[in-house]
Z-matrix of the N, CA and C atoms (Angstrom, degrees):
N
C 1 1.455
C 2 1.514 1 111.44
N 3 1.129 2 118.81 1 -35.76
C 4 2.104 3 127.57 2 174.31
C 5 1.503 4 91.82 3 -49.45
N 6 1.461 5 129.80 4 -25.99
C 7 1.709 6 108.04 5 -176.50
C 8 1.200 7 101.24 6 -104.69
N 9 1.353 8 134.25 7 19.94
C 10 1.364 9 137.03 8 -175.65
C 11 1.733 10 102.19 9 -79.90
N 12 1.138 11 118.59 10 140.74
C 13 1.660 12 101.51 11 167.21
C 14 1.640 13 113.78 12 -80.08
N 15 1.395 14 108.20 13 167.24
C 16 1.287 15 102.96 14 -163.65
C 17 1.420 16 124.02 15 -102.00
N 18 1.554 17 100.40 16 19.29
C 19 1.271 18 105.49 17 151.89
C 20 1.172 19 141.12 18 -96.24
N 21 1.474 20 107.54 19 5.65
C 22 1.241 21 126.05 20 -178.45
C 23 1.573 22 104.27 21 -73.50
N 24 1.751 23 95.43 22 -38.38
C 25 1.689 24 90.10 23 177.79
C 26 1.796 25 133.29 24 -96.69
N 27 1.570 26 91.22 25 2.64
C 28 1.312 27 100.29 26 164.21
C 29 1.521 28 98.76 27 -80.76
N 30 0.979 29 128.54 28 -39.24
C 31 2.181 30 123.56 29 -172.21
C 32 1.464 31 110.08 30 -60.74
N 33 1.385 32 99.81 31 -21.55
C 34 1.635 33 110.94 32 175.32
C 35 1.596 34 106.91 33 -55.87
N 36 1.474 35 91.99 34 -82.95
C 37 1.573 36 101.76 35 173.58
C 38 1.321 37 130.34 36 -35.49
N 39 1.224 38 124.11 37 -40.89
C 40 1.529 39 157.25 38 -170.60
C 41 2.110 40 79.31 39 -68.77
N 42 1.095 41 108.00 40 -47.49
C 43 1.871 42 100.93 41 -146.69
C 44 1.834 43 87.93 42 -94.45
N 45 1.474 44 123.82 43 -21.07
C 46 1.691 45 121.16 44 172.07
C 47 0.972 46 102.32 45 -72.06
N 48 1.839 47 129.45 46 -41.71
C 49 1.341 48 124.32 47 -178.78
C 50 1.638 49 117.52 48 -91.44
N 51 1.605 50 120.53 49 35.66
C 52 1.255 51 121.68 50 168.13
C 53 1.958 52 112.82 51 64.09
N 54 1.185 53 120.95 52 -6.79
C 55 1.401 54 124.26 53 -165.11
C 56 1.489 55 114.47 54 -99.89
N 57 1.420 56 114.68 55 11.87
C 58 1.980 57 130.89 56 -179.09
C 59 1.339 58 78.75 57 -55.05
N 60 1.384 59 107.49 58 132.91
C 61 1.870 60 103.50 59 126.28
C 62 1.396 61 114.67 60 -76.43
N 63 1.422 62 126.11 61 151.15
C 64 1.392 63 117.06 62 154.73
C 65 1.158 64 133.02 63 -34.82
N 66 1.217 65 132.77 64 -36.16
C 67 1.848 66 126.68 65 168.20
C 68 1.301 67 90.44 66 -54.17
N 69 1.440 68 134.67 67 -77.75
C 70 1.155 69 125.79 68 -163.37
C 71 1.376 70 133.77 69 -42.04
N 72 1.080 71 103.35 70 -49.31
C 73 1.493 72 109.08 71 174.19
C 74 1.912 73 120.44 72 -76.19
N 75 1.112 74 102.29 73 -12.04
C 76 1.504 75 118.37 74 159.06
C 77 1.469 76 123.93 75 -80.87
N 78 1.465 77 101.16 76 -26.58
C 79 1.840 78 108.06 77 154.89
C 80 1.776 79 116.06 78 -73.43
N 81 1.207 80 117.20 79 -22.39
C 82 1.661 81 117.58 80 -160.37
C 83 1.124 82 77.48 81 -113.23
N 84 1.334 83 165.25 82 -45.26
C 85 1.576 84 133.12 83 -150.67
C 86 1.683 85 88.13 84 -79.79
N 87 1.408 86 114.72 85 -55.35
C 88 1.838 87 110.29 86 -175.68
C 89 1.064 88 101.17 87 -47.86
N 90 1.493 89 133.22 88 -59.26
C 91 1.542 90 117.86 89 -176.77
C 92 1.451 91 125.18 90 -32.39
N 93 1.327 92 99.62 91 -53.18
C 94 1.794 93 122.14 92 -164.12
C 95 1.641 94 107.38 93 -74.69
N 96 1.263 95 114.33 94 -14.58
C 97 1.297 96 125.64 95 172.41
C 98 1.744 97 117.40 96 -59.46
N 99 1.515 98 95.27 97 -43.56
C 100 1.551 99 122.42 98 -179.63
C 101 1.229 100 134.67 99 -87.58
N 102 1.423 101 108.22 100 -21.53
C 103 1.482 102 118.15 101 -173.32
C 104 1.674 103 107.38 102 -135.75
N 105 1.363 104 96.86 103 110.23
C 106 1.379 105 108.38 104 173.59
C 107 1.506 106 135.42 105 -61.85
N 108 1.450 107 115.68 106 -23.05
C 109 1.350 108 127.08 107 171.78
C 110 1.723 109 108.54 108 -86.52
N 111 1.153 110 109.37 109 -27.68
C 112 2.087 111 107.01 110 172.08
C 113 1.855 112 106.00 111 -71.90
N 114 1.583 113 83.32 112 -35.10
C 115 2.046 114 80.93 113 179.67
C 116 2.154 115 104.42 114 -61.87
N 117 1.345 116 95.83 115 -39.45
C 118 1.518 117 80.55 116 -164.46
C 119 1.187 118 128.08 117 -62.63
N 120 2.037 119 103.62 118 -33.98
C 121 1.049 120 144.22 119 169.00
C 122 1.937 121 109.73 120 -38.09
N 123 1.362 122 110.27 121 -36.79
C 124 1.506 123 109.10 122 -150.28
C 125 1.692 124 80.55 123 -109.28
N 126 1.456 125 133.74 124 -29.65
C 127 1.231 126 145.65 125 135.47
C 128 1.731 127 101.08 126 0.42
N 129 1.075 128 117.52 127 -96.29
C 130 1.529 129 155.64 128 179.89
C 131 1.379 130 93.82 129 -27.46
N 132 1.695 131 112.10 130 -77.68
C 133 1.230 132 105.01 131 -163.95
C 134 1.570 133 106.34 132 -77.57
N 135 1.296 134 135.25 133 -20.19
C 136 1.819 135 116.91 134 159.77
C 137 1.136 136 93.97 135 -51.30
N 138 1.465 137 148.97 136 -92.75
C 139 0.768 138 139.16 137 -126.95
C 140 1.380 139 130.11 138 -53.25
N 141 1.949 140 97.61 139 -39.39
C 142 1.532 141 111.77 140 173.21
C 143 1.444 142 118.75 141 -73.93
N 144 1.364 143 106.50 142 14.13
C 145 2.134 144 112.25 143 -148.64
C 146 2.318 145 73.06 144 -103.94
N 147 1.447 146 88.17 145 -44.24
C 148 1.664 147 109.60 146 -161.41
C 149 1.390 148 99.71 147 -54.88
N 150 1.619 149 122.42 148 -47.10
C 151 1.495 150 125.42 149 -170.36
C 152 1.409 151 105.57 150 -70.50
N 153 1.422 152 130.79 151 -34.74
C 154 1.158 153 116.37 152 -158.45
C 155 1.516 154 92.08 153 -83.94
N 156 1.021 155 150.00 154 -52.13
C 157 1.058 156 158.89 155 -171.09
C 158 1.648 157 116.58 156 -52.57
N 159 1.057 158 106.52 157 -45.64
C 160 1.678 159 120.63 158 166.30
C 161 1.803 160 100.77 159 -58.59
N 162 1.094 161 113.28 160 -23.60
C 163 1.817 162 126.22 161 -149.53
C 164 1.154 163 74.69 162 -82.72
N 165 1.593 164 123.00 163 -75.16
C 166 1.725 165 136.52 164 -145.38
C 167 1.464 166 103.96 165 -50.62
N 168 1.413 167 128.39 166 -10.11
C 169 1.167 168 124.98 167 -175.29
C 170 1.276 169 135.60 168 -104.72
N 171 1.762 170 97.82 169 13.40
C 172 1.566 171 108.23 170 -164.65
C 173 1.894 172 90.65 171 -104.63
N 174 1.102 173 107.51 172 135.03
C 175 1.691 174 116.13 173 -173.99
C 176 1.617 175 104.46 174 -114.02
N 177 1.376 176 108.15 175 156.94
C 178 1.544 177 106.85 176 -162.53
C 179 1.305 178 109.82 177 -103.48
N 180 1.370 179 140.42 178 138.76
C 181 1.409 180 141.34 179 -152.98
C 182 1.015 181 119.37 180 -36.39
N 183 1.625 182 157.32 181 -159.94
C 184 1.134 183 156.25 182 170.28
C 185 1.684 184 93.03 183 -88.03
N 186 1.129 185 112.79 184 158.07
C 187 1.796 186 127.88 185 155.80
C 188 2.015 187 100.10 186 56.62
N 189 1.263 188 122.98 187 15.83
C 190 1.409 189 147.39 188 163.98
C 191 1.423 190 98.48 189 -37.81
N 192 1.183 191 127.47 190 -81.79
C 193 1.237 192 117.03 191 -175.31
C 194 1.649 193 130.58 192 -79.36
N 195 0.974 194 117.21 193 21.79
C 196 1.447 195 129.56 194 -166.96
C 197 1.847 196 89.05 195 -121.29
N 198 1.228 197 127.89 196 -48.67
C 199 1.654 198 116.11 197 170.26
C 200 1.200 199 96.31 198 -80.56
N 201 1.303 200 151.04 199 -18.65
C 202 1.215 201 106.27 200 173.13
C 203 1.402 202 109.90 201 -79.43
N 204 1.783 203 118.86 202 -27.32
C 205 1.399 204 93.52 203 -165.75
C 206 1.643 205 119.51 204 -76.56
N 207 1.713 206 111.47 205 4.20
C 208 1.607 207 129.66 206 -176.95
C 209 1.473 208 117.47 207 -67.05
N 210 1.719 209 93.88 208 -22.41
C 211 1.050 210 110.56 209 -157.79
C 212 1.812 211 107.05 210 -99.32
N 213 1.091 212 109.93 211 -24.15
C 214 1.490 213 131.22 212 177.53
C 215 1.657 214 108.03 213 -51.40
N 216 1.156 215 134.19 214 128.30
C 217 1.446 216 126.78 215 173.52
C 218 1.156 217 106.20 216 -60.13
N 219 1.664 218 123.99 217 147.23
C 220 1.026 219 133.91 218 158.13
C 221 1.456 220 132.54 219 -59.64
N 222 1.548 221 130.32 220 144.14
C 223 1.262 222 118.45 221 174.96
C 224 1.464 223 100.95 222 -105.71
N 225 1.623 224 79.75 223 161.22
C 226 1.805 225 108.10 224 -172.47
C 227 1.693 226 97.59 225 -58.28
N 228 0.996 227 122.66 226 140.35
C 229 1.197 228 128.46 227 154.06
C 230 1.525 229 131.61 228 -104.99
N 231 1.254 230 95.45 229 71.74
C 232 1.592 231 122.78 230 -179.01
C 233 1.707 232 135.45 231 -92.72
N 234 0.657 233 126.56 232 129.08
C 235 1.583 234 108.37 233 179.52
C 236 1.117 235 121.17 234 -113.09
N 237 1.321 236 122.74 235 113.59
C 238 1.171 237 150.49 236 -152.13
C 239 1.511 238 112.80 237 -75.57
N 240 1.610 239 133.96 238 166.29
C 241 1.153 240 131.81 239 168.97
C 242 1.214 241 116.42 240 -49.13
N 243 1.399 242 122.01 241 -39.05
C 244 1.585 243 141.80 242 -138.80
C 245 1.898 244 98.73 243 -93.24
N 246 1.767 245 87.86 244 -45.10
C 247 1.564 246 78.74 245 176.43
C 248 1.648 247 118.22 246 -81.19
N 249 1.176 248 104.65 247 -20.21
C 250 1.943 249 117.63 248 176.73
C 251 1.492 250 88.00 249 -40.40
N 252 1.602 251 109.73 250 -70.02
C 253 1.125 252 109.40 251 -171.42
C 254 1.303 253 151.96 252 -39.47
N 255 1.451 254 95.71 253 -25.28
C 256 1.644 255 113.09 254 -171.07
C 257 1.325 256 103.48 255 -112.26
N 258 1.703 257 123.05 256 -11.10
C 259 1.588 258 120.44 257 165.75
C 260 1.274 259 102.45 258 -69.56
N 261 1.845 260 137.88 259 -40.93
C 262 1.362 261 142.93 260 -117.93
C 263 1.719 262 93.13 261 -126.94
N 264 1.551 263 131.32 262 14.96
C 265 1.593 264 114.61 263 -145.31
C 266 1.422 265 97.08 264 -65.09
N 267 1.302 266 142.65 265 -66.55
C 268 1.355 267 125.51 266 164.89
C 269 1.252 268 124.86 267 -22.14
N 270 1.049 269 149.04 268 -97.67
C 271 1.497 270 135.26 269 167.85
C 272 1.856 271 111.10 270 -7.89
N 273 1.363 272 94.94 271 -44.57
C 274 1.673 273 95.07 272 -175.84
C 275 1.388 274 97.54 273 -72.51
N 276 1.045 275 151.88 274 -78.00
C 277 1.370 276 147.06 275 164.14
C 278 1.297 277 117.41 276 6.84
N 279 1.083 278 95.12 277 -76.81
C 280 2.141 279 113.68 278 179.94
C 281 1.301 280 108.39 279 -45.54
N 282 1.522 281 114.83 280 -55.14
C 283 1.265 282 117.27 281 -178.47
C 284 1.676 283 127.98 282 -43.77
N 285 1.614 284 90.69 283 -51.66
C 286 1.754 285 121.05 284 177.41
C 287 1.556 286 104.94 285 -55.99
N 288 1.457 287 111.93 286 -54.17
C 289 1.646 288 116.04 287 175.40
C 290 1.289 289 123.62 288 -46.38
N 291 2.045 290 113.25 289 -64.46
C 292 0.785 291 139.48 290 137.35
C 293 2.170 292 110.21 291 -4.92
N 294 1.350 293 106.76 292 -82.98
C 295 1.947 294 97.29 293 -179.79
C 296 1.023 295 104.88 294 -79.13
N 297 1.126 296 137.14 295 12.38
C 298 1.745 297 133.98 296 157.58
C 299 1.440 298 118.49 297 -78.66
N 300 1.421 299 96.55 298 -49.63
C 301 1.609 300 114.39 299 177.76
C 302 2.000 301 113.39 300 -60.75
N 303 1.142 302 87.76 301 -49.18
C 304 1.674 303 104.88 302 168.42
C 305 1.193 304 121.03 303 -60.27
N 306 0.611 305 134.02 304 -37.18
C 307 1.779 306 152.74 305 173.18
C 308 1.625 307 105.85 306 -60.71
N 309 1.427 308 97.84 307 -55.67
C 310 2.012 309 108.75 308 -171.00
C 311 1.514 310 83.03 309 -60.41
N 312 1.216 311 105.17 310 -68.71
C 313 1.738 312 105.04 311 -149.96
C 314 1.599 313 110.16 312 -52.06
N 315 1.620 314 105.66 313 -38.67
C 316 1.157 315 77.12 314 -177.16
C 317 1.512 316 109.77 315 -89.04
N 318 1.371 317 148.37 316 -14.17
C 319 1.085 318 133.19 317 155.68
C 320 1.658 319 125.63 318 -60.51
N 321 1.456 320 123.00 319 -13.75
C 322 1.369 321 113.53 320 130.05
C 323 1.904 322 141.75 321 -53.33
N 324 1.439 323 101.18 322 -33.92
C 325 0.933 324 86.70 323 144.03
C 326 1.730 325 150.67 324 -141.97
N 327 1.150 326 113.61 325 54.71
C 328 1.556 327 113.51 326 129.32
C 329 1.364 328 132.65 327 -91.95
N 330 1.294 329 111.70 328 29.36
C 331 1.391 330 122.80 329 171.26
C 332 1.718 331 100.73 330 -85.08
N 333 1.216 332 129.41 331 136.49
C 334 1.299 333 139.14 332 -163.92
C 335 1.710 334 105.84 333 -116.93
N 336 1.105 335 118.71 334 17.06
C 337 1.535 336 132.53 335 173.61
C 338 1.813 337 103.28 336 -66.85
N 339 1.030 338 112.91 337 129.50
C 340 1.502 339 111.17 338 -170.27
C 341 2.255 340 88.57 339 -100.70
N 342 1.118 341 106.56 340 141.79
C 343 1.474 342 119.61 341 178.79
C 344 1.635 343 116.25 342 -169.56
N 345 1.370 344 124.06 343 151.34
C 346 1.469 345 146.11 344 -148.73
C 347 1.479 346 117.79 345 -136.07
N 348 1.391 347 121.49 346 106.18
C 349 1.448 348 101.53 347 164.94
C 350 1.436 349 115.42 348 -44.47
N 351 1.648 350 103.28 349 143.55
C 352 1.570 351 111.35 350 165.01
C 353 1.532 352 117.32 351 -63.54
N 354 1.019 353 124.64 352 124.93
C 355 1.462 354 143.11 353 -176.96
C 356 1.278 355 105.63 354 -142.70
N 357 1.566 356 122.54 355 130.38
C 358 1.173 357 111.90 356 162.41
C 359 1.606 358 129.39 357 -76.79
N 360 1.318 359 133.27 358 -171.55
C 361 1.418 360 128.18 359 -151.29
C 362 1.774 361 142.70 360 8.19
N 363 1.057 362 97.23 361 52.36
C 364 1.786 363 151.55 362 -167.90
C 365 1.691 364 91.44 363 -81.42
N 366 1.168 365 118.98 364 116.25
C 367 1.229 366 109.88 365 145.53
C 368 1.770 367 119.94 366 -117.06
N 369 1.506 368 120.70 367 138.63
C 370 1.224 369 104.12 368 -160.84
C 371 1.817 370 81.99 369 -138.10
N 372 1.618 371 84.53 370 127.45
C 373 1.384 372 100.55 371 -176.82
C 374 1.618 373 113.96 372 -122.91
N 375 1.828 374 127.52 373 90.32
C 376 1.677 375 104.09 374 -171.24
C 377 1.962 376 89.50 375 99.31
N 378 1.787 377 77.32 376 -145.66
C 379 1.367 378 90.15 377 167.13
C 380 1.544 379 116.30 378 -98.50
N 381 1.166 380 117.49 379 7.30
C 382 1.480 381 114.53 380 -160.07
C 383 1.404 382 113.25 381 -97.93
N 384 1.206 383 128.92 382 134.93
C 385 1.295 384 118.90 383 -179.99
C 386 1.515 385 123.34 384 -115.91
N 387 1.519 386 117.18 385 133.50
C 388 1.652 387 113.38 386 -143.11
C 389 1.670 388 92.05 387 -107.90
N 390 1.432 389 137.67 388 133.96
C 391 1.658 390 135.86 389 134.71
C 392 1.393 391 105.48 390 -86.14
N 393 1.466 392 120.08 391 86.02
C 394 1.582 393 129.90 392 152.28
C 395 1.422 394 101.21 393 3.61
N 396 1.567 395 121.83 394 172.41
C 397 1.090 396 123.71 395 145.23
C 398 1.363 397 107.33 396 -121.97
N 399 1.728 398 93.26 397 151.31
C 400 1.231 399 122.65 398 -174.31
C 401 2.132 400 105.54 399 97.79
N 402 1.300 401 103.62 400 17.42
C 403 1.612 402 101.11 401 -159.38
C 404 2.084 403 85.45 402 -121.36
N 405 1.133 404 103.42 403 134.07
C 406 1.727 405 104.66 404 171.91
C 407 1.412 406 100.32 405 -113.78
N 408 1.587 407 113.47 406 146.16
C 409 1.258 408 142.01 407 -129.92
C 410 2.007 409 93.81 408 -131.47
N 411 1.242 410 134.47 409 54.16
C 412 1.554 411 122.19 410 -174.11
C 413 1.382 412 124.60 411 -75.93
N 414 1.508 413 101.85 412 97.94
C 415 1.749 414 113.04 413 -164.82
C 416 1.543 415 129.43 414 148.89
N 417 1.032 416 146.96 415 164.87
C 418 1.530 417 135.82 416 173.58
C 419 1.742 418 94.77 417 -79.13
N 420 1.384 419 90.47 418 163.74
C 421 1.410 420 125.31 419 -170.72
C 422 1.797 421 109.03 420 -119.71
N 423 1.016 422 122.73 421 99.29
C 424 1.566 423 126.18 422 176.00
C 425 1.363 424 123.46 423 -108.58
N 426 1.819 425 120.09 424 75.64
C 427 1.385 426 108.41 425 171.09
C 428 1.347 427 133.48 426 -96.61
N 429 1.167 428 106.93 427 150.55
C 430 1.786 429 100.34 428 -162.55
C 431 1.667 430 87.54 429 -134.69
N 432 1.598 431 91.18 430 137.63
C 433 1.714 432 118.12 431 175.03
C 434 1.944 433 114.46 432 44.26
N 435 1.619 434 80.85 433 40.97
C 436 1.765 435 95.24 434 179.49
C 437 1.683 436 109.69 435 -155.26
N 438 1.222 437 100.32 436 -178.22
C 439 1.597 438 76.30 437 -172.38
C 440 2.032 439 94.14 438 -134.83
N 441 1.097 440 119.77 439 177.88
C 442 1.553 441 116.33 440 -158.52
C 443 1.731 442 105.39 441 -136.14
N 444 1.404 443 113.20 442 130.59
C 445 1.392 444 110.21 443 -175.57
C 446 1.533 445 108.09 444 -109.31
N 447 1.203 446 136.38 445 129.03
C 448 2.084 447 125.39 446 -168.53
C 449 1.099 448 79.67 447 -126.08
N 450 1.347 449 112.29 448 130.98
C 451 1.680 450 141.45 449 170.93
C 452 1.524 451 108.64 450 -128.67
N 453 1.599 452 114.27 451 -27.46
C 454 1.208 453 114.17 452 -175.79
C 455 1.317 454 103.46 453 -115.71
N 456 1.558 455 130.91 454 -142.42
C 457 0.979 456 139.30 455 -167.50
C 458 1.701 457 122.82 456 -119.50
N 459 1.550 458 105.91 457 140.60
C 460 1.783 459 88.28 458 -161.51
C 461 1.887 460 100.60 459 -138.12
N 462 1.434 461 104.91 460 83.29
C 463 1.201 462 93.64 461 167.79
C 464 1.492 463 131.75 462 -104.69
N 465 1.827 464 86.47 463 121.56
C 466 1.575 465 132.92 464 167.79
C 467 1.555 466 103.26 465 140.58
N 468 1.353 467 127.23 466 -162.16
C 469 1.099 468 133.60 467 -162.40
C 470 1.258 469 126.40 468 -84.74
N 471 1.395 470 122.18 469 154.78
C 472 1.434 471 119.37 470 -151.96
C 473 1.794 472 85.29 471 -125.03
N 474 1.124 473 144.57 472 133.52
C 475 1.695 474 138.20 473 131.94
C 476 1.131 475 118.06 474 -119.25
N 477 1.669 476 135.53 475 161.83
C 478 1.036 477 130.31 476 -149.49
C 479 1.711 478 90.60 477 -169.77
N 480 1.583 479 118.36 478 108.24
C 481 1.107 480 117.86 479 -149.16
C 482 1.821 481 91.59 480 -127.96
N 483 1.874 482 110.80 481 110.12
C 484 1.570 483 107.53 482 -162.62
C 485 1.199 484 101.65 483 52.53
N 486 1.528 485 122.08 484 94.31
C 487 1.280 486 168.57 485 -168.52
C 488 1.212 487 130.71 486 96.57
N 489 1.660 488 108.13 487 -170.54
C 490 1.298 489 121.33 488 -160.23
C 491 1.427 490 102.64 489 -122.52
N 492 1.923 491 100.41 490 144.03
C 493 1.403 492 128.74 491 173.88
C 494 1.218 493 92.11 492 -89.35
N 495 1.710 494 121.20 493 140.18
C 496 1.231 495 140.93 494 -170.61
C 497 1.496 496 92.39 495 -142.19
N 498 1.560 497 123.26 496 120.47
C 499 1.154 498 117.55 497 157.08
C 500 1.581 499 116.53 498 -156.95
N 501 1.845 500 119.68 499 160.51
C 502 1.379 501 100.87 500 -160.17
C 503 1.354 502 74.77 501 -119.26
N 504 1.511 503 119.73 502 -89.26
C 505 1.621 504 118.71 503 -155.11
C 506 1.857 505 102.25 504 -94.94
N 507 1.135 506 123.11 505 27.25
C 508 1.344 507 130.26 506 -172.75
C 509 2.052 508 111.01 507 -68.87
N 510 1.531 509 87.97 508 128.51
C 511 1.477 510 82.98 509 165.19
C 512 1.748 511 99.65 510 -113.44
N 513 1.159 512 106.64 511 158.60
C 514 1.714 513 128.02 512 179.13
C 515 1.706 514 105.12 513 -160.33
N 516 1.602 515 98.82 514 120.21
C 517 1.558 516 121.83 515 -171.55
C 518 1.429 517 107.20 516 -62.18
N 519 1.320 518 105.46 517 -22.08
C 520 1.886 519 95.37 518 -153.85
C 521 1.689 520 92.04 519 -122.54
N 522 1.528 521 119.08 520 -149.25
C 523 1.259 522 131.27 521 179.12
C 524 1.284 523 116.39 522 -81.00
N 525 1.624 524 113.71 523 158.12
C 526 1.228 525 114.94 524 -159.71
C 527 1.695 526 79.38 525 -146.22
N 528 1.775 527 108.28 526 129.48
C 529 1.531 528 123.50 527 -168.84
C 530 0.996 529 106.77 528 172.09
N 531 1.521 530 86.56 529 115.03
C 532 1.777 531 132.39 530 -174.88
C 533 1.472 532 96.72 531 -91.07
N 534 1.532 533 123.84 532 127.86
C 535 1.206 534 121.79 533 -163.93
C 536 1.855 535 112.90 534 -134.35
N 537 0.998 536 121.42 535 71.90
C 538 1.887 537 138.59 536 -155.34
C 539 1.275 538 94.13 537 -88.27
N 540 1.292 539 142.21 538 -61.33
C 541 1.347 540 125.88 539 -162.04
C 542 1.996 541 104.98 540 -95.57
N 543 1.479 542 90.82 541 161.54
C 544 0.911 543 101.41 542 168.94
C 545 1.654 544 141.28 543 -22.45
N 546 1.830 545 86.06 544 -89.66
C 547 1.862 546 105.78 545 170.71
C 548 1.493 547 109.93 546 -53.18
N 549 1.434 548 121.94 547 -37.63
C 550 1.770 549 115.24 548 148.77
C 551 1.655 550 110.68 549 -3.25
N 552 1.631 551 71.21 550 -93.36
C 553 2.050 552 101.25 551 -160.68
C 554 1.640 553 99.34 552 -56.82
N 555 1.508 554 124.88 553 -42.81
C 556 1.612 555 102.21 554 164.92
C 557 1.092 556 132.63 555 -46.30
N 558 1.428 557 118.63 556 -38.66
C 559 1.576 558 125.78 557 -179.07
C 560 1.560 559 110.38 558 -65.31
N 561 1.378 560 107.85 559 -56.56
C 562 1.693 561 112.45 560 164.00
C 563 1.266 562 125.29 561 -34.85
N 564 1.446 563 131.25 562 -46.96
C 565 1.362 564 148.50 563 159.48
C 566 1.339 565 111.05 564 -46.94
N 567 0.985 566 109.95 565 -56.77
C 568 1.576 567 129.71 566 -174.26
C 569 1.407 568 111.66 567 -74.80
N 570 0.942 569 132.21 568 -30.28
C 571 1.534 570 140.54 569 165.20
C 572 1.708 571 100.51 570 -88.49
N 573 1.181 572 159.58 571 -11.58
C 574 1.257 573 157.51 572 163.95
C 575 1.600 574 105.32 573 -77.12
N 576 1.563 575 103.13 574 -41.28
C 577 1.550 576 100.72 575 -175.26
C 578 1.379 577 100.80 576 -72.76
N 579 1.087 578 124.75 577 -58.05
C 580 1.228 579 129.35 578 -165.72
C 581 1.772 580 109.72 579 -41.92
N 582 1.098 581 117.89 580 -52.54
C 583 1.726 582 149.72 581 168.05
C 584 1.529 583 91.05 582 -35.62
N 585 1.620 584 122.54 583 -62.28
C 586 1.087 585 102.97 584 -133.57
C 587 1.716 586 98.88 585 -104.85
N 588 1.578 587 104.70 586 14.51
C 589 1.855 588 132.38 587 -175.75
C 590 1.481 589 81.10 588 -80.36
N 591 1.712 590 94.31 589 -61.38
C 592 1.881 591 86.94 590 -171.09
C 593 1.324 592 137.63 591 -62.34
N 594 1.254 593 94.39 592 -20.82
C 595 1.914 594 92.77 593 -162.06
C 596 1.743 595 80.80 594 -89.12
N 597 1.305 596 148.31 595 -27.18
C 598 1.566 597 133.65 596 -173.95
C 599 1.592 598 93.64 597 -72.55
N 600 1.022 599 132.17 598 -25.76
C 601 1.980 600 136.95 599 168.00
C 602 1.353 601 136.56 600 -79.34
N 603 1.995 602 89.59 601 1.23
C 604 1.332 603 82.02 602 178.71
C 605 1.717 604 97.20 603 -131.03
């Protein structure tokens, strides 16, 4: 059959699976007439064409798949991180924002960069930042990693975050908060954001 051509044994297949044209199968019966190893060959595959087919017809007891699946171990019925996650995605969100937000602030602040809200008549000397006297100040005052001297007048709020408020005859309308530790300056942050959610809402 190795010197057989190999279309002889594609016409085979072609004639188990019903799809010969007549030329074809008028080439493989003459063939098969002549060659004793293609006859046995096509032998083989009826025969194996015959088993599977006899096979397809065997059906599995009644209620077959219901013991086996009785029989299957049970799974844990647990709930996993993964699904927390995908019941909770809001909460998951907030959270993510939430250690993002935490993260900035506080890597804003251990940054040791000394800086000043813009205010006009400001004098800034070093790190220190001067209100002249006799000079009024309209607005909050935000110094960070410097420290602030009021000689004149400062209306609205003064904070001063890592350093010191220095003042002799100073008036200031609003709050006055010196802010050294940490959880401080988060809350400050956190109360500015919050402030500044509202006033774009209102």
């Amino acid at each position: 059959m190795s010197t057989c051509p190999q279309n002889i044994v594609d016409y085979m297949h072609e004639y188990l699976d019903g799809d010969i044209s007549l030329e074809h199968e008028q080439q493989l019966k003459k063939h098969l007439q002549n060659c004793s190893k293609c006859q046995q060959h096509m032998h083989e595959l009826s025969d194996t064409v015959a088993f599977v087919k006899s096979a397809a017809h065997i059906t599995a007891p009644p209620h077959f798949e219901n013991e086996v699946m009785k029989r299957l171990p049970k799974g844990k019925n647990r709930i996993g991180i993964q699904n927390w996650f995908r019941r909770h995605p809001i909460l998951v969100a907030a959270c993510v924002f939430l250690l993002f937000m935490s993260a900035s602030l506080v890597g804003s602040y251990s940054n040791n960069e000394f800086s000043v809200t813009k205010q006009p008549n400001l004098i800034i000397e070093g790190q220190t930042v001067i209100v002249p006297k006799g000079e009024v100040v309209k607005g909050d005052i935000v110094v960070k990693n410097g420290d602030i001297i009021i000689e004149g007048e400062v209306e609205g709020n003064v904070t001063v975050i890592n350093g010191e408020y220095m003042a002799s005859s100073a008036v200031v309308t609003g709050e006055i908060e010196e802010i050294d530790e940490v959880f401080e300056w988060l809350w400050f942050e956190i109360k500015t954001l919050g402030n500044n959610i509202v006033g774009v809402f209102q």
